[in-house]
Structure formats: structure tokens, C-alpha cells
N, CA, C and O atoms as CSV, one atom per row, in Angstrom:
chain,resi,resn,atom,element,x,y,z
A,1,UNK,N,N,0.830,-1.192,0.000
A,1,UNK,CA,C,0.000,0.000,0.000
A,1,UNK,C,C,0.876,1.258,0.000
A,1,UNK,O,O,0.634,2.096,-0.869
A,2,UNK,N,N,2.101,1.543,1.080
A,2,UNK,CA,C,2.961,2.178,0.850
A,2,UNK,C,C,3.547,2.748,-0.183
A,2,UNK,O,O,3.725,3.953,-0.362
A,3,UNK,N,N,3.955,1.542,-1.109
A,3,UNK,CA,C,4.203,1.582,-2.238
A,3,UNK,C,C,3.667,1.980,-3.307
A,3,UNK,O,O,4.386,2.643,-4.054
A,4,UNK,N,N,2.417,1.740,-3.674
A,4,UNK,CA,C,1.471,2.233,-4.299
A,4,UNK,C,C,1.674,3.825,-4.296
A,4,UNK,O,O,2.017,4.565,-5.217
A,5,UNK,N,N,1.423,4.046,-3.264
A,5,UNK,CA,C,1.530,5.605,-2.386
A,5,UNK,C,C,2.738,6.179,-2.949
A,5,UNK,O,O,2.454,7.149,-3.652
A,6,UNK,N,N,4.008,5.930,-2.897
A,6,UNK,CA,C,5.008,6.168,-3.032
A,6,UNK,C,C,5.206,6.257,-4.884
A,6,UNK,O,O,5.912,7.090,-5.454
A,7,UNK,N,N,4.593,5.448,-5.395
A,7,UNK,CA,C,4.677,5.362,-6.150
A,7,UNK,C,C,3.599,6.618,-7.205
A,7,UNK,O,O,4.056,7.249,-8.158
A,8,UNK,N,N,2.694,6.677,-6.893
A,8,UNK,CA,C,1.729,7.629,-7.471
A,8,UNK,C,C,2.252,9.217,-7.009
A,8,UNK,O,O,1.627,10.129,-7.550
A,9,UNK,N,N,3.333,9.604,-6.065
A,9,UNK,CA,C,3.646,10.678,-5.433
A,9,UNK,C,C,4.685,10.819,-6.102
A,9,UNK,O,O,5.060,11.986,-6.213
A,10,UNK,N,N,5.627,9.620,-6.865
A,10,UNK,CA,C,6.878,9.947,-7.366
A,10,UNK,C,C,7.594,9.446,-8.397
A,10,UNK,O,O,8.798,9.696,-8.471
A,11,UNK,N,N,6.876,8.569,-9.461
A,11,UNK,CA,C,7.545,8.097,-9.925
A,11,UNK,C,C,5.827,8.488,-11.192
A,11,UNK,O,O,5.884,8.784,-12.385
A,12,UNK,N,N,4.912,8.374,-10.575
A,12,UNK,CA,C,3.767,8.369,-11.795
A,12,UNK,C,C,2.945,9.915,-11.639
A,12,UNK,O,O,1.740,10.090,-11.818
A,13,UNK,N,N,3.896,10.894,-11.279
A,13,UNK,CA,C,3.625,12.405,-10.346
A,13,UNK,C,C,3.258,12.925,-11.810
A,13,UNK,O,O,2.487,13.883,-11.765
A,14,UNK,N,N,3.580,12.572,-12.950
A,14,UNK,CA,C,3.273,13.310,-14.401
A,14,UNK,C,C,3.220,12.205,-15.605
A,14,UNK,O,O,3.691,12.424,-16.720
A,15,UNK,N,N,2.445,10.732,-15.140
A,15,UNK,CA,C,2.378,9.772,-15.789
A,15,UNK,C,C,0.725,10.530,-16.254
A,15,UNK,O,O,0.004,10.813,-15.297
A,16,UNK,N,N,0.395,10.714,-17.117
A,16,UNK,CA,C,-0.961,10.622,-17.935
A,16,UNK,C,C,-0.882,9.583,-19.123
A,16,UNK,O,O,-1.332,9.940,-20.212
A,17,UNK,N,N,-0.333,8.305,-18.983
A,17,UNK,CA,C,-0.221,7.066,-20.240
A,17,UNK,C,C,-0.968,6.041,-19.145
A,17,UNK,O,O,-1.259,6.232,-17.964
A,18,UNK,N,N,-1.151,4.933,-19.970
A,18,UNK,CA,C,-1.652,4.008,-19.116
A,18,UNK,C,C,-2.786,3.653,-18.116
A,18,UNK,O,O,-3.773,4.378,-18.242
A,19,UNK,N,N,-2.842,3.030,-17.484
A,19,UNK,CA,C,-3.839,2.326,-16.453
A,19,UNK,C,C,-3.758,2.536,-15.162
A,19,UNK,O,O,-2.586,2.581,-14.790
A,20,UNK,N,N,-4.870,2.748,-13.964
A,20,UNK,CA,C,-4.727,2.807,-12.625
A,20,UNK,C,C,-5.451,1.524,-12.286
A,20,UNK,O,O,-6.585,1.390,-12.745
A,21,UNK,N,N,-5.104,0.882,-11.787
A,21,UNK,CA,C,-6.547,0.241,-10.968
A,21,UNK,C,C,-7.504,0.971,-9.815
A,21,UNK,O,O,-7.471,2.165,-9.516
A,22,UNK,N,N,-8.102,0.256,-9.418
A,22,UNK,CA,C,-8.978,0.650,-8.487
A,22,UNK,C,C,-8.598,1.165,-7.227
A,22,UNK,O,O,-8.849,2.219,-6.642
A,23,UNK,N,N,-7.720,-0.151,-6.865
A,23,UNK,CA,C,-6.770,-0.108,-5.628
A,23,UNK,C,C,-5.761,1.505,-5.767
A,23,UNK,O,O,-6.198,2.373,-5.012
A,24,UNK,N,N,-5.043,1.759,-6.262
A,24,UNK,CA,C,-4.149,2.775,-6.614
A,24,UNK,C,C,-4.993,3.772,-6.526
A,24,UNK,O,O,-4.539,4.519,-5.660
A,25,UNK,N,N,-6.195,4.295,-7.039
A,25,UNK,CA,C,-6.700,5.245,-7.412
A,25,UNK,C,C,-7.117,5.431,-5.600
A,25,UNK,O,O,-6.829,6.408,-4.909
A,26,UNK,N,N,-7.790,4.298,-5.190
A,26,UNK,CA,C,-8.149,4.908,-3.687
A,26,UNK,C,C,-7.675,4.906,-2.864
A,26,UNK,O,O,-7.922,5.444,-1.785
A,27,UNK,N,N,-6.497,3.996,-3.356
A,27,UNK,CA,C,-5.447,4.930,-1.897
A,27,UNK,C,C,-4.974,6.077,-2.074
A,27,UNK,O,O,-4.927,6.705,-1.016
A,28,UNK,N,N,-4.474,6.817,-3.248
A,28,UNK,CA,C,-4.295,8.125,-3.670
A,28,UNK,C,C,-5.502,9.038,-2.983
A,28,UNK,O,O,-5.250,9.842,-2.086
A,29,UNK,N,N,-6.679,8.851,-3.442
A,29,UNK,CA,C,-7.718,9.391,-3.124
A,29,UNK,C,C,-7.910,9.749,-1.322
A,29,UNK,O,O,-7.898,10.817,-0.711
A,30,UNK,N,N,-8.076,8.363,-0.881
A,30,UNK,CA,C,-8.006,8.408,0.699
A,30,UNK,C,C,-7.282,9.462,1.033
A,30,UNK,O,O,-7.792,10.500,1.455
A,31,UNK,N,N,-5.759,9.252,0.840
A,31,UNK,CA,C,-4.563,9.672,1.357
A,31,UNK,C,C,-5.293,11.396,1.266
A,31,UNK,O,O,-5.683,12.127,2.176
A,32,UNK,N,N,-5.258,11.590,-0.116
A,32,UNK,CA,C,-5.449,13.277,-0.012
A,32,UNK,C,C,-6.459,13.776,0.722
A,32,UNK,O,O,-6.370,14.512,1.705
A,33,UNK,N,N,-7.776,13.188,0.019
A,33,UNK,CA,C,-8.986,12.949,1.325
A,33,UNK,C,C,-8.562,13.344,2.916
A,33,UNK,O,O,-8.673,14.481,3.374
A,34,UNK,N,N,-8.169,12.439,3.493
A,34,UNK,CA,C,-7.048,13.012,4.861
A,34,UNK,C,C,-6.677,13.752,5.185
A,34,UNK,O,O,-7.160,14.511,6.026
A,35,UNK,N,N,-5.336,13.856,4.472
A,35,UNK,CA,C,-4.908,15.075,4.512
A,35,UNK,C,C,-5.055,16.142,4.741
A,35,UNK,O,O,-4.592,16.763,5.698
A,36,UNK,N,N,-6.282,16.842,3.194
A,36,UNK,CA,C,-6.983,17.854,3.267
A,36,UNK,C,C,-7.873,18.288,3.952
A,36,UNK,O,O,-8.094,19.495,4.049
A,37,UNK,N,N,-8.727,17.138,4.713
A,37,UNK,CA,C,-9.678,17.569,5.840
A,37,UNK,C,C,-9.023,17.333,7.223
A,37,UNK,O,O,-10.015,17.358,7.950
A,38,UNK,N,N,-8.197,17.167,7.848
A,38,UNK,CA,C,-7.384,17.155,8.317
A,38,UNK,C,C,-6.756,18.500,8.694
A,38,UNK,O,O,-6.892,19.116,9.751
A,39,UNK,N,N,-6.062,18.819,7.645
A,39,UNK,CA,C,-5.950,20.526,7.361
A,39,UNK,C,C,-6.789,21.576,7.843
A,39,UNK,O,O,-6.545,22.590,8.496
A,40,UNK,N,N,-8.239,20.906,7.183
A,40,UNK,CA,C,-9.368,21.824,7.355
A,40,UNK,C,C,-10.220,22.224,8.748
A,40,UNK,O,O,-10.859,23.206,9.122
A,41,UNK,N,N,-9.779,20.572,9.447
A,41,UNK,CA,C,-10.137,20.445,10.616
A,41,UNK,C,C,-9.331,21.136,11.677
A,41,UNK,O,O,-9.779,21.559,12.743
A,42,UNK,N,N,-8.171,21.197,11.288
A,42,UNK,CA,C,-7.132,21.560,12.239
A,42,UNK,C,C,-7.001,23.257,11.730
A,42,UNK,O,O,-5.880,23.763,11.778
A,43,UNK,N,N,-7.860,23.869,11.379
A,43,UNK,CA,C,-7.494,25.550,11.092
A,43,UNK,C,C,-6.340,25.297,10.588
A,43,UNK,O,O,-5.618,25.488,11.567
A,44,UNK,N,N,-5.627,24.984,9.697
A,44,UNK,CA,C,-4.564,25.153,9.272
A,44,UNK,C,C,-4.058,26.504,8.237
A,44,UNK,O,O,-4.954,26.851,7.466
A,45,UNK,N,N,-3.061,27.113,8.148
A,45,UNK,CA,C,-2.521,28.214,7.638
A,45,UNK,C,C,-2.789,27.601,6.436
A,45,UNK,O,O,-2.546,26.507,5.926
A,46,UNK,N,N,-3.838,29.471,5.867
A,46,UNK,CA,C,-3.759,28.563,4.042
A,46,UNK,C,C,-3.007,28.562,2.952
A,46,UNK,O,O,-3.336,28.269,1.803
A,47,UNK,N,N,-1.698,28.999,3.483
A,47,UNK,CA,C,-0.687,29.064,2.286
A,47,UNK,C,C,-0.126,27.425,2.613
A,47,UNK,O,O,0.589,27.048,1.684
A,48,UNK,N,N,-0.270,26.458,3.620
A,48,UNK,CA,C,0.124,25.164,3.911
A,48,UNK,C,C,-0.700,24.494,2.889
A,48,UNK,O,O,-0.170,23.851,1.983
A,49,UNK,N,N,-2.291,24.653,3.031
A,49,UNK,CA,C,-3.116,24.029,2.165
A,49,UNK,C,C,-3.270,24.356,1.203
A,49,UNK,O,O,-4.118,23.734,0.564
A,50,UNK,N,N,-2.449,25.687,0.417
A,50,UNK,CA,C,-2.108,25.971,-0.944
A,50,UNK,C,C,-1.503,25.180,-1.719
A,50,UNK,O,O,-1.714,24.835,-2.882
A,51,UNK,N,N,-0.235,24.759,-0.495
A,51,UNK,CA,C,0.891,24.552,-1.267
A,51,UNK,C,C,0.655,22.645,-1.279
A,51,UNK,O,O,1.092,22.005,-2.235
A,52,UNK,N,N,0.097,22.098,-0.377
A,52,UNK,CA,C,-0.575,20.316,-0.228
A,52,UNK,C,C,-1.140,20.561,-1.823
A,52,UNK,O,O,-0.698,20.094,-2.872
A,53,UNK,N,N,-2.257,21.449,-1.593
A,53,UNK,CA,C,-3.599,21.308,-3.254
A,53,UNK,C,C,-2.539,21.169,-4.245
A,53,UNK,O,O,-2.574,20.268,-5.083
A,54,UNK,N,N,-1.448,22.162,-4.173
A,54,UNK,CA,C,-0.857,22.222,-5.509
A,54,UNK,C,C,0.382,20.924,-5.705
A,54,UNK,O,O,0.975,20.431,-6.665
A,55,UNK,N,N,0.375,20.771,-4.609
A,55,UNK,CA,C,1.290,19.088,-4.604
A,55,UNK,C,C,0.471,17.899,-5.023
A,55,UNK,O,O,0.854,17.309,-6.033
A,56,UNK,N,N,-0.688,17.422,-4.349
A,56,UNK,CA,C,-1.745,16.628,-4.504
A,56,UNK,C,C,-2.527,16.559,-6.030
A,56,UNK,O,O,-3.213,15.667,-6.528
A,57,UNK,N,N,-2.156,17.766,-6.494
A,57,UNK,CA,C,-3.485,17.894,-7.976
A,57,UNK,C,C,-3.245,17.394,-8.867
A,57,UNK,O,O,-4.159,16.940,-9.555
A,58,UNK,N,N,-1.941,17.256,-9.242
A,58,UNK,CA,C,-1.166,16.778,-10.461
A,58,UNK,C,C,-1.514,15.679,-10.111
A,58,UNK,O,O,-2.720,15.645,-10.355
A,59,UNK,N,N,-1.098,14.391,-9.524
A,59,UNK,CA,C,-0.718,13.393,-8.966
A,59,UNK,C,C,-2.487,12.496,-8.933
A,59,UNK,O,O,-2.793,11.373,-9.334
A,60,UNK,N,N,-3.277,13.513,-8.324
A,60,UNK,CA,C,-4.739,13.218,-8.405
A,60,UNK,C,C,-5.408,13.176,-9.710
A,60,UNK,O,O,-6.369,12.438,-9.928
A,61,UNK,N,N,-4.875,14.007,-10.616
A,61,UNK,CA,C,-5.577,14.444,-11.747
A,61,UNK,C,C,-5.055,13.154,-12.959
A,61,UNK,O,O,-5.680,12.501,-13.794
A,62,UNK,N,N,-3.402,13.214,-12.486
A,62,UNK,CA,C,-3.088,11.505,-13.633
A,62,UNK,C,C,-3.405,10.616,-13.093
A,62,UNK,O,O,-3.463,9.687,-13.898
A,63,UNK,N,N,-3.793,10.169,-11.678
A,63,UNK,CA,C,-3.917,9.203,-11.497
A,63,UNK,C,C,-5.638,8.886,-11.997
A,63,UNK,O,O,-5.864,7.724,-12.333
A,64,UNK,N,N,-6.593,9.692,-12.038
A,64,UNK,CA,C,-8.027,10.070,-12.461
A,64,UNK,C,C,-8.043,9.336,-13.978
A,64,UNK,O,O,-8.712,8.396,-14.408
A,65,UNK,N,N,-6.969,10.215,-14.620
A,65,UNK,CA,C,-7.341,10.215,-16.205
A,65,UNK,C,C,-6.479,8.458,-16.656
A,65,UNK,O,O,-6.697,7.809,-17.679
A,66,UNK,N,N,-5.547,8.095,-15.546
A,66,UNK,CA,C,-4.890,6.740,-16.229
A,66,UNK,C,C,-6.089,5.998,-15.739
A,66,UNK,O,O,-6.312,5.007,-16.434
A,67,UNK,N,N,-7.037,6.192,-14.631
A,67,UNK,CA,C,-8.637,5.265,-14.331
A,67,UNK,C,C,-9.308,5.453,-15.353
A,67,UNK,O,O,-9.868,4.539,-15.959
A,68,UNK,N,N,-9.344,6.682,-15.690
A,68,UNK,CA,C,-10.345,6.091,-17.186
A,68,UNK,C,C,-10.164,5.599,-18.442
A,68,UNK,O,O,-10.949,5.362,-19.359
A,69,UNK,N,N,-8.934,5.484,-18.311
A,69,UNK,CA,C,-8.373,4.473,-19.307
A,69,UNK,C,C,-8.190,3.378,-19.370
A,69,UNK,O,O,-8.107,2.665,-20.370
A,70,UNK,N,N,-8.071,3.021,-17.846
A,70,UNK,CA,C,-8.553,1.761,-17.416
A,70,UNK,C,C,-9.995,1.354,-17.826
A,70,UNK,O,O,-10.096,0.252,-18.365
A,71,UNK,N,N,-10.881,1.928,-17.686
A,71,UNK,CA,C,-12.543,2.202,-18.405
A,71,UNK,C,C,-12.488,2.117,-19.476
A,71,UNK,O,O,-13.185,1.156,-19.800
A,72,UNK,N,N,-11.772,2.854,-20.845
A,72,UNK,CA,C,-11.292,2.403,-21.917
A,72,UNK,C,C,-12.163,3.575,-22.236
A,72,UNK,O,O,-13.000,3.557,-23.138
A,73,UNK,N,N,-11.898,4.723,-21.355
A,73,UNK,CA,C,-12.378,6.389,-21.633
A,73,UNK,C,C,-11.314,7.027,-22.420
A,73,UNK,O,O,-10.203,6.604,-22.739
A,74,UNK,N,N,-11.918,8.159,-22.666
A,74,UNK,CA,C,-10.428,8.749,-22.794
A,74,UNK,C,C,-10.195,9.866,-21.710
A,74,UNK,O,O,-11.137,10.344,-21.078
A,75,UNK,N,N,-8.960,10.235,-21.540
A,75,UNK,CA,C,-8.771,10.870,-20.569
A,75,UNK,C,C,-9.134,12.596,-20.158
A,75,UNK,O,O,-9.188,13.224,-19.101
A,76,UNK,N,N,-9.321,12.904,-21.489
A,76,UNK,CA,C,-9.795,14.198,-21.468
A,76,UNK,C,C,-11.140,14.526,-21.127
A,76,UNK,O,O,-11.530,15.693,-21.169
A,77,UNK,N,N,-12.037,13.370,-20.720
A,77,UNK,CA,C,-12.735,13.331,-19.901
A,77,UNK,C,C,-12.912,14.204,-18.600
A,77,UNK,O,O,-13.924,14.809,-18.245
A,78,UNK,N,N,-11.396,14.107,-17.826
A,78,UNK,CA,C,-11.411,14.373,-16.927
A,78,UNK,C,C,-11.100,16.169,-16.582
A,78,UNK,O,O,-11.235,16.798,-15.533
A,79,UNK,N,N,-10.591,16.656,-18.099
A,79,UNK,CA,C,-10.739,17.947,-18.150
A,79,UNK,C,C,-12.135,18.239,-18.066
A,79,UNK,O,O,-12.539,18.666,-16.985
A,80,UNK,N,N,-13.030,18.074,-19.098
A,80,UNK,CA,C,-14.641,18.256,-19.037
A,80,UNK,C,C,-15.251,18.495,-17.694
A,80,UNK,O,O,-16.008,19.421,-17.401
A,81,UNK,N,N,-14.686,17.234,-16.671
A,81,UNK,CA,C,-15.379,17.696,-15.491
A,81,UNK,C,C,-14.487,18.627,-14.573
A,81,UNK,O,O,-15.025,19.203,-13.627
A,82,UNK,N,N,-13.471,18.748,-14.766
A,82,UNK,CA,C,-13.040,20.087,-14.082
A,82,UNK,C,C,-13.110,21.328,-14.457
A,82,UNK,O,O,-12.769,22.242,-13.706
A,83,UNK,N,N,-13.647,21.555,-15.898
A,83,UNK,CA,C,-13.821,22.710,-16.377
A,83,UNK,C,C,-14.999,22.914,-15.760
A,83,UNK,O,O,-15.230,24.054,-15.354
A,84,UNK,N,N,-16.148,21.687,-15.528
A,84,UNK,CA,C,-17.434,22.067,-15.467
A,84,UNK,C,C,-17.565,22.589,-13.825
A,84,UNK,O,O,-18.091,23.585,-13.327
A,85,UNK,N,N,-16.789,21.364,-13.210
A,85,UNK,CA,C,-16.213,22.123,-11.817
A,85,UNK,C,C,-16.268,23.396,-10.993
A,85,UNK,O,O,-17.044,23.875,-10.167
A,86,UNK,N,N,-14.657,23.883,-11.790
A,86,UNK,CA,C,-14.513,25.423,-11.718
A,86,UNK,C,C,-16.005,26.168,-12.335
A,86,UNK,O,O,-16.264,27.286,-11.889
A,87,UNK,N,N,-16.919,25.583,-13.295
A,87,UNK,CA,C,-17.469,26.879,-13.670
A,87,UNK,C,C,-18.816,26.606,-12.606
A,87,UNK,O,O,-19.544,27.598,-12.582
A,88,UNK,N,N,-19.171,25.780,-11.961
A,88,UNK,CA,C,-19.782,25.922,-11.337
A,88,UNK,C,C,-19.295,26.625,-9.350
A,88,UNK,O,O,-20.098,26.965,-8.481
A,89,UNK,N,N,-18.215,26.611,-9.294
A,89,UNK,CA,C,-17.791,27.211,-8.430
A,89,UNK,C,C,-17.610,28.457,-8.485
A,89,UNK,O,O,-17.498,29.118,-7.453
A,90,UNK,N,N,-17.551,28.988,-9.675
A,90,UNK,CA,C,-17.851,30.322,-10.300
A,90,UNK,C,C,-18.307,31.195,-9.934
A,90,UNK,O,O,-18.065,32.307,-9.464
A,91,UNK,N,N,-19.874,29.871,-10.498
A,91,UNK,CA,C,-21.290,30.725,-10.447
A,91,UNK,C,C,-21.941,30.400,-8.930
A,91,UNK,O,O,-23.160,30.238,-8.991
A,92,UNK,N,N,-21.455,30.291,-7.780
A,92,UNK,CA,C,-21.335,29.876,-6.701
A,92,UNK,C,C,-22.363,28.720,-6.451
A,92,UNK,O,O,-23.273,28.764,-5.623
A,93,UNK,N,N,-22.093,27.732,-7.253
A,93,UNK,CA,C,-22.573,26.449,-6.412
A,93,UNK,C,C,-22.075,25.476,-6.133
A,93,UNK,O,O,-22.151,24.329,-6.575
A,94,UNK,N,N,-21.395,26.060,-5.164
A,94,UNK,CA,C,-20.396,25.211,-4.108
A,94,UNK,C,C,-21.221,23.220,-3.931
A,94,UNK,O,O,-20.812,22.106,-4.257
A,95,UNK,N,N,-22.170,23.615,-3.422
A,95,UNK,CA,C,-22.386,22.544,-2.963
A,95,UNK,C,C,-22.639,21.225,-4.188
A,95,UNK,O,O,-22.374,20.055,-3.914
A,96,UNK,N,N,-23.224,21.685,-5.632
A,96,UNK,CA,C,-23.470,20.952,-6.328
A,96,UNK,C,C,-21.962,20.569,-7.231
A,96,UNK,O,O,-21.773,19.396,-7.554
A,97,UNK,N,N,-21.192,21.376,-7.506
A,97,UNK,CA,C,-19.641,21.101,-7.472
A,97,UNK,C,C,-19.253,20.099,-6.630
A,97,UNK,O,O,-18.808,19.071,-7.141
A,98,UNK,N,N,-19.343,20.199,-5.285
A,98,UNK,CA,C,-19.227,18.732,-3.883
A,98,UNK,C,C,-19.569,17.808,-4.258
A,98,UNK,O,O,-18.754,16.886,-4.259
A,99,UNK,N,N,-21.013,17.543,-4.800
A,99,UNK,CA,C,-21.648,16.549,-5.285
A,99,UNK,C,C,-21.258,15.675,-6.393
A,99,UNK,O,O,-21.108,14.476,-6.627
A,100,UNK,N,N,-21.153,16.904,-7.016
A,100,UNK,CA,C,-20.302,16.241,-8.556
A,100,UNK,C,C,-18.666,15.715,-8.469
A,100,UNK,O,O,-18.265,14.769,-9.146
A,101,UNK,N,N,-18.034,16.271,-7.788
A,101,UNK,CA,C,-16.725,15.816,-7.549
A,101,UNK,C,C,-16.994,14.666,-6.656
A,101,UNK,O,O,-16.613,13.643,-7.225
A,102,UNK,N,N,-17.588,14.370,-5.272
A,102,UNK,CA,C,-17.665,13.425,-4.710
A,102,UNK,C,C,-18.398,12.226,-5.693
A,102,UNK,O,O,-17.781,11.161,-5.728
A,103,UNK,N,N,-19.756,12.313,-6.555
A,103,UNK,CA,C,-19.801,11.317,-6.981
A,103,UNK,C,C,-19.277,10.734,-8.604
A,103,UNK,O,O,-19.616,9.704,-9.187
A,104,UNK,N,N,-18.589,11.533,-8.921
A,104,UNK,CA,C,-17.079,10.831,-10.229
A,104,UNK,C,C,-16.490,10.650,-9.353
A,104,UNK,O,O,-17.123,9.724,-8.845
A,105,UNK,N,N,-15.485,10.887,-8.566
A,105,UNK,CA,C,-14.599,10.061,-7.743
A,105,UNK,C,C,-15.062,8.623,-7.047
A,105,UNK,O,O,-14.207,7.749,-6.907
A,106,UNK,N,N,-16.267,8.419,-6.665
A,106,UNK,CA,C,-16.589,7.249,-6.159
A,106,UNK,C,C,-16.855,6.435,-7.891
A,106,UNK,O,O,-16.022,5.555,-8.104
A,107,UNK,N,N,-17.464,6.566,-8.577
A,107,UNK,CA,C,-17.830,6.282,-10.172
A,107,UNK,C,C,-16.411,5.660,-10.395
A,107,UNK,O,O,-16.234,4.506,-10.785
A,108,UNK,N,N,-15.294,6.671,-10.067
A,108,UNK,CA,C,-13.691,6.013,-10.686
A,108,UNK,C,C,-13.309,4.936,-10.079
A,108,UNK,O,O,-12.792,3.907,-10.512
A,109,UNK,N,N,-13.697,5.360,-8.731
A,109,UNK,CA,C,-13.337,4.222,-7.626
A,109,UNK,C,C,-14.212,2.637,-7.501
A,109,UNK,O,O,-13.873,1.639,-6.865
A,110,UNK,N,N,-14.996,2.780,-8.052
A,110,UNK,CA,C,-15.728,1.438,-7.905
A,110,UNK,C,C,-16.239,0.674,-8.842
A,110,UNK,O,O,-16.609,-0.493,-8.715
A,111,UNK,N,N,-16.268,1.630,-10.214
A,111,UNK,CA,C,-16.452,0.733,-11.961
A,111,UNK,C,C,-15.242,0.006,-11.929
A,111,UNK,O,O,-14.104,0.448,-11.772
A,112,UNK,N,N,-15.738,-1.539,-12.151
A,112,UNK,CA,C,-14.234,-2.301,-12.422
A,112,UNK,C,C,-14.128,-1.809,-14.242
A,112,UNK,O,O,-14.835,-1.325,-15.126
A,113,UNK,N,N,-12.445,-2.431,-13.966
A,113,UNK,CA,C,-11.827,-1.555,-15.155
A,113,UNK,C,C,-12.032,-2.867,-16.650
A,113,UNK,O,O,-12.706,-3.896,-16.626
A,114,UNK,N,N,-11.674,-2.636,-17.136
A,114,UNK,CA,C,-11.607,-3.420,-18.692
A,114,UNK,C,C,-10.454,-4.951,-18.507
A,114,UNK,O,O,-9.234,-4.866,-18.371
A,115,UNK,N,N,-11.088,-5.985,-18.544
A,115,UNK,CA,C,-10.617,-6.862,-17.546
A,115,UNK,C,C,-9.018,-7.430,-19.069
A,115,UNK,O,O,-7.885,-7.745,-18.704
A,116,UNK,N,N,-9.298,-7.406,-20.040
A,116,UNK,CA,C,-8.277,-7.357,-20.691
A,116,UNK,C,C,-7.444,-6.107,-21.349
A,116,UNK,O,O,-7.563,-4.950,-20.947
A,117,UNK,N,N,-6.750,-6.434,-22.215
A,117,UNK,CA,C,-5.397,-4.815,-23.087
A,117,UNK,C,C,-6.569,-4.404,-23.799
A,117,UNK,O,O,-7.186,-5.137,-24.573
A,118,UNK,N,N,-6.884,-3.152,-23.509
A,118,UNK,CA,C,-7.464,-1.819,-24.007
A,118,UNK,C,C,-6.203,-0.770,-25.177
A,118,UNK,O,O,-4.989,-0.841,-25.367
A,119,UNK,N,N,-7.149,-0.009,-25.640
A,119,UNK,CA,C,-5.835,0.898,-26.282
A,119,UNK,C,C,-5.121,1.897,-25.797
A,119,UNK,O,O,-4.605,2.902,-26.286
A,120,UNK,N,N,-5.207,1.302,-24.447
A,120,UNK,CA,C,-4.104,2.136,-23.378
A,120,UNK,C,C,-3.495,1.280,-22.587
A,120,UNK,O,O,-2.801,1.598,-21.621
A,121,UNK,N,N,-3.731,0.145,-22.968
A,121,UNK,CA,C,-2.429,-1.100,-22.414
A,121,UNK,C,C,-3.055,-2.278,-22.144
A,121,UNK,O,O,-4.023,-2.955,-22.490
A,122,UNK,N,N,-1.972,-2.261,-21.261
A,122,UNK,CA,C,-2.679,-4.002,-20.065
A,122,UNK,C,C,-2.819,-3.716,-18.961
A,122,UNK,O,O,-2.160,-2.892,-18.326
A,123,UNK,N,N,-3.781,-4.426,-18.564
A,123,UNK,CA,C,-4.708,-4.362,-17.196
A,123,UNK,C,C,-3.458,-3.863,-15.930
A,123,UNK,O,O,-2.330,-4.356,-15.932
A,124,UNK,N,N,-3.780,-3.122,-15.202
A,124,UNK,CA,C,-2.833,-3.126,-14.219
A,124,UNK,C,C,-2.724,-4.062,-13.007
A,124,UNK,O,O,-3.741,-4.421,-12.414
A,125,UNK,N,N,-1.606,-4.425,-12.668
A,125,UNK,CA,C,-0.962,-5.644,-11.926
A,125,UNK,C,C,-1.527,-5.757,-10.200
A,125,UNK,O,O,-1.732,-6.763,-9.521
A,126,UNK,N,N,-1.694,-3.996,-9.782
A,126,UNK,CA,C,-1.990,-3.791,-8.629
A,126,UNK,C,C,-3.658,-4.474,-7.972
A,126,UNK,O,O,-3.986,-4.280,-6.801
């Protein structure tokens, strides 16, 4: 699990090729999950939780788009919903933005992936 961890933080920090599994994607997920409320819970200084978001996003965002390739999506998918994201945070609706981010992230996390080689590889090992 460590590893996984370690691995999505540093070695796949600007991987957008390939496959996540399930497993990978939610421990990534958890981990930041944590973290960030954690942060939030603890009043934390927000140039700390500036600088976590901007560590965490990259790392969250390939690990997102190599899951839907695992799906046998394509990955620019995952721009669509962050554009739609931001524009609803915009137009201040915070809460339906929550909604929408919380339920694609569970959607990534729990569709099993394409059980054979897709045209973004082979199944991942994890």
C-alpha cells in the first residue's frame, strides 16, 4: 500500500499514459482525502493548504485520467469535469460542485476496469 503511495507521489507524479486500478486510485484518493480535511479540521494556515492542493493535484488528476483508461475512456474526460467544476464554483454552487466531484470520484473508484489490453495497455498488476 505504501508503495502504491510512493509510487503515485513519485515516480507516476506526471504519468498521464496508461492504467490505474482501483486499488491505486483509492489509496491516492483516501490519502489526499485526509490530509486535506485534516488541514481543514485543524485551522490550518492557508498558504500550507495551498501549497498540499498544488502538490496533490497533479498526482490526483493523472492518477483520475490513467482510471479512465482503465474504463477504456479517454482521458480528457477528466478535463470536461473540471472545467465544469470550476465553472460551477464560479457561479457559486459550491455545494453541487461537492456533489459532482464526490460522486465521479466514487464512479472512478468502484467501476471495475476493462478486464483485458485496451488501447491504453494491459490491465494493471496492482
Amino acid at each position: 500500500m505504501i508503495k502504491i503511495l510512493y509510487d503515485s507521489l513519485t515516480k507516476k507524479y506526471f504519468q498521464f499514459s496508461g492504467r490505474a486500478s482501483r486499488k491505486e486510485y483509492w489509496i491516492l484518493y483516501l490519502f489526499t482525502f485526509c490530509i486535506t480535511y485534516s488541514l481543514v479540521f485543524f485551522k490550518s494556515n492557508q498558504f500550507v493548504m495551498l501549497a498540499l492542493f498544488l502538490i496533490f493535484c497533479i498526482p490526483y488528476i493523472t492518477v483520475s485520467i490513467r482510471r479512465l483508461h482503465d474504463l477504456n475512456l479517454n482521458g480528457f474526460l477528466e478535463l470536461l469535469i473540471l472545467i465544469l467544476m470550476y465553472i460551477f464554483l464560479l457561479i457559486k454552487f459550491t455545494q453541487l460542485a461537492n456533489i459532482i466531484s464526490l460522486f465521479y470520484g466514487f464512479i472512478l473508484g468502484i467501476v471495475k476496469g476493462t478486464p483485458t489490453t485496451n488501447k491504453y495497455g494491459e490491465p494493471p498488476l496492482n
